[in-house]
C-alpha positions as protocol buffer text, in pm:
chain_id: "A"
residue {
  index: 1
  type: UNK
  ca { x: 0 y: 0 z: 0 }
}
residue {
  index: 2
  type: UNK
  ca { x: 302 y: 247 z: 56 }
}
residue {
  index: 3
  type: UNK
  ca { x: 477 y: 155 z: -233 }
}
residue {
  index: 4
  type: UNK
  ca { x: 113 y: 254 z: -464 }
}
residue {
  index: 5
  type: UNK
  ca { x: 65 y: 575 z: -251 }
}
residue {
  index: 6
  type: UNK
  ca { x: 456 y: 641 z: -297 }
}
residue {
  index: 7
  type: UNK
  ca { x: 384 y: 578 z: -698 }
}
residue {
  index: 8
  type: UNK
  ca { x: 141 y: 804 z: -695 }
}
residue {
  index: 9
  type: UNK
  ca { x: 303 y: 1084 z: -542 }
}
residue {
  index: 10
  type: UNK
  ca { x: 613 y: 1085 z: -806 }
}
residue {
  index: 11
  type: UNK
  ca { x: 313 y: 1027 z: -1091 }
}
residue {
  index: 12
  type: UNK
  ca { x: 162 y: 1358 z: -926 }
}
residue {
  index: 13
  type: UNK
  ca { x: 461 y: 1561 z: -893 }
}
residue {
  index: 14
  type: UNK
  ca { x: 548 y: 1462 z: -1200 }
}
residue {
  index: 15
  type: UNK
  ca { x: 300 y: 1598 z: -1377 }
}
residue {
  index: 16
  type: UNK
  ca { x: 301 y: 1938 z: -1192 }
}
residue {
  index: 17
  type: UNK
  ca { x: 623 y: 1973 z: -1332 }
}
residue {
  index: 18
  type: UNK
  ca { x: 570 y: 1908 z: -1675 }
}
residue {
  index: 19
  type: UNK
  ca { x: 623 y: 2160 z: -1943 }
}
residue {
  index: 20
  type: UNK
  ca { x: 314 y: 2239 z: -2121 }
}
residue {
  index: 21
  type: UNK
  ca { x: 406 y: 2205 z: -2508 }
}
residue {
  index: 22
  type: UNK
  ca { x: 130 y: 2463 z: -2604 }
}
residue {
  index: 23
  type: UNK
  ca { x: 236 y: 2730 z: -2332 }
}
residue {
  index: 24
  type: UNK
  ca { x: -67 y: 2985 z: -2452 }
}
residue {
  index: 25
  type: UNK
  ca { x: -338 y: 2729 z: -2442 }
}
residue {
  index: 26
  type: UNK
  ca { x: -205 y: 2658 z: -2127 }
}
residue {
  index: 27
  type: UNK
  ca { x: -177 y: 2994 z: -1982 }
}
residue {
  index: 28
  type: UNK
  ca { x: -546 y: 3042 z: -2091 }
}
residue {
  index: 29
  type: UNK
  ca { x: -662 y: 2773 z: -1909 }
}
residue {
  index: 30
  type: UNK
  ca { x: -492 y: 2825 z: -1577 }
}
residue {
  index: 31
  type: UNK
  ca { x: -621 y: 3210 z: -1615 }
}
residue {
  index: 32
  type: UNK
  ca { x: -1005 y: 3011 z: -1658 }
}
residue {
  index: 33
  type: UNK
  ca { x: -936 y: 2841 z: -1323 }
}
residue {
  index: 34
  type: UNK
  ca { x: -792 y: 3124 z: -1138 }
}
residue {
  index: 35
  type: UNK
  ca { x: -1070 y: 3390 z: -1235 }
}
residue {
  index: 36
  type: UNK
  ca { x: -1369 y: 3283 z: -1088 }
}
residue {
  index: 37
  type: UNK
  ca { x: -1167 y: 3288 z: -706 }
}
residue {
  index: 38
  type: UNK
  ca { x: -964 y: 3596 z: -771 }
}
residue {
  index: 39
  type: UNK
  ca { x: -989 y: 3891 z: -549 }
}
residue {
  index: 40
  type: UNK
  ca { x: -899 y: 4086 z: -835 }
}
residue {
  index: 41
  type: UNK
  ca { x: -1218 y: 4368 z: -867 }
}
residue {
  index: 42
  type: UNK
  ca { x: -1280 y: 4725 z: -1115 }
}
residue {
  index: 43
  type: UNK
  ca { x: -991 y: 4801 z: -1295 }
}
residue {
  index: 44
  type: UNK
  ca { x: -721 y: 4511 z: -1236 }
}
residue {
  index: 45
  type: UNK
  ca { x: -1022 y: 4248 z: -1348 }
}
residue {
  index: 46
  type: UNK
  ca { x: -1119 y: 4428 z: -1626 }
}
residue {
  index: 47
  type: UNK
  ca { x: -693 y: 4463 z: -1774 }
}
residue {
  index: 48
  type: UNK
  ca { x: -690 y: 4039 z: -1704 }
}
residue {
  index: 49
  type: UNK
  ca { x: -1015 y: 3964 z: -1882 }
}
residue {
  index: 50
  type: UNK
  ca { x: -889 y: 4195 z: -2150 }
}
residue {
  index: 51
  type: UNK
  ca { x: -557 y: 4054 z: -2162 }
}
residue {
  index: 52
  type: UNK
  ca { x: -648 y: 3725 z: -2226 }
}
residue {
  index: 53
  type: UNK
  ca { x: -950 y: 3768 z: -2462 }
}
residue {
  index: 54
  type: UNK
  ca { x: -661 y: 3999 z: -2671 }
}
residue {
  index: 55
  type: UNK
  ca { x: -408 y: 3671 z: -2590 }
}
residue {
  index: 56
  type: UNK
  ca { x: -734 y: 3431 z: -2701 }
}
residue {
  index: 57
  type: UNK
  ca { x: -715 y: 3681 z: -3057 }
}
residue {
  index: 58
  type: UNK
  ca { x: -314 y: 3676 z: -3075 }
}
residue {
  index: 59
  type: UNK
  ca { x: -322 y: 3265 z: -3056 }
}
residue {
  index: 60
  type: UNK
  ca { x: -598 y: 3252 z: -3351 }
}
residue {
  index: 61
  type: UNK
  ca { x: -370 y: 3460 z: -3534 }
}
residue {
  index: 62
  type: UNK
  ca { x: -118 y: 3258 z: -3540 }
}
residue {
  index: 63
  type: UNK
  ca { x: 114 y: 3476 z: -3308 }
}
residue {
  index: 64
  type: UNK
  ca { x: 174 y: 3248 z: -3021 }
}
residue {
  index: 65
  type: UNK
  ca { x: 459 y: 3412 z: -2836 }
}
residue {
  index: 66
  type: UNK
  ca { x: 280 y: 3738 z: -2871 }
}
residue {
  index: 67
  type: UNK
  ca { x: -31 y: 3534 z: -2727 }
}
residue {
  index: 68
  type: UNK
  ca { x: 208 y: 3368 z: -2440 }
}
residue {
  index: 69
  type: UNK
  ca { x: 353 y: 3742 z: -2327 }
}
residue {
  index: 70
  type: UNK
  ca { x: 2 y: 3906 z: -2282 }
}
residue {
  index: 71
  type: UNK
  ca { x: -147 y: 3565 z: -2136 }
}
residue {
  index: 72
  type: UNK
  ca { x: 143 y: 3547 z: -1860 }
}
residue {
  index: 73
  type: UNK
  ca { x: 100 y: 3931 z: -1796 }
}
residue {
  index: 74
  type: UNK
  ca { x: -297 y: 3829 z: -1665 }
}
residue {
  index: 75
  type: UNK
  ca { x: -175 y: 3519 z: -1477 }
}
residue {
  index: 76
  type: UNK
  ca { x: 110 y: 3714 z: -1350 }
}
residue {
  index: 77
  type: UNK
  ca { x: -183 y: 3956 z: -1223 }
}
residue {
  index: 78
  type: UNK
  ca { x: -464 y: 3723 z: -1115 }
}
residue {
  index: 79
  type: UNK
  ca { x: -116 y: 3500 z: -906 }
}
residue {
  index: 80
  type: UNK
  ca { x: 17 y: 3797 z: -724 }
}
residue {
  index: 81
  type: UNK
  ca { x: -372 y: 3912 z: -634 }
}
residue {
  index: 82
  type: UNK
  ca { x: -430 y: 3580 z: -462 }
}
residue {
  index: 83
  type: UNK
  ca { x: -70 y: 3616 z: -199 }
}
């Protein structure tokens, strides 16, 4: 039974360390899990929401690393609103 739990916990930690191969799909959906929690009001949740619909446009484009730099800007935002 420890050896399963112990299996599971390097399969876990594995994973949380994994690099995402699409980094602006995955920026957009850890900025779709961190809005609806964020203490982010006004102003500040109005630039995020912004800042990744204009990420969502960039991607569609075509222009993924313009898409990643916006994207990280709002998760940047919505991370240091919930410390």
């Amino acid at each position: 039974m420890k050896s399963l739990l112990a299996v599971l916990l390097m399969c876990a930690a594995s994973l949380t360390f994994a690099h995402c191969p699409n980094v602006p799909v995955c920026e957009m959906k850890a900025i779709d899990s961190m809005l609806p929690e964020t203490k982010l009001k006004g102003a500040e949740l109005e630039k995020v929401k912004s800042l990744r619909a204009d990420g969502q446009k960039l991607y569609d484009e075509g222009r993924e690393n313009d898409a990643a730099k916006l994207l990280k800007e709002a998760r940047k935002m919505l991370k240091d609103a919930s410390t």
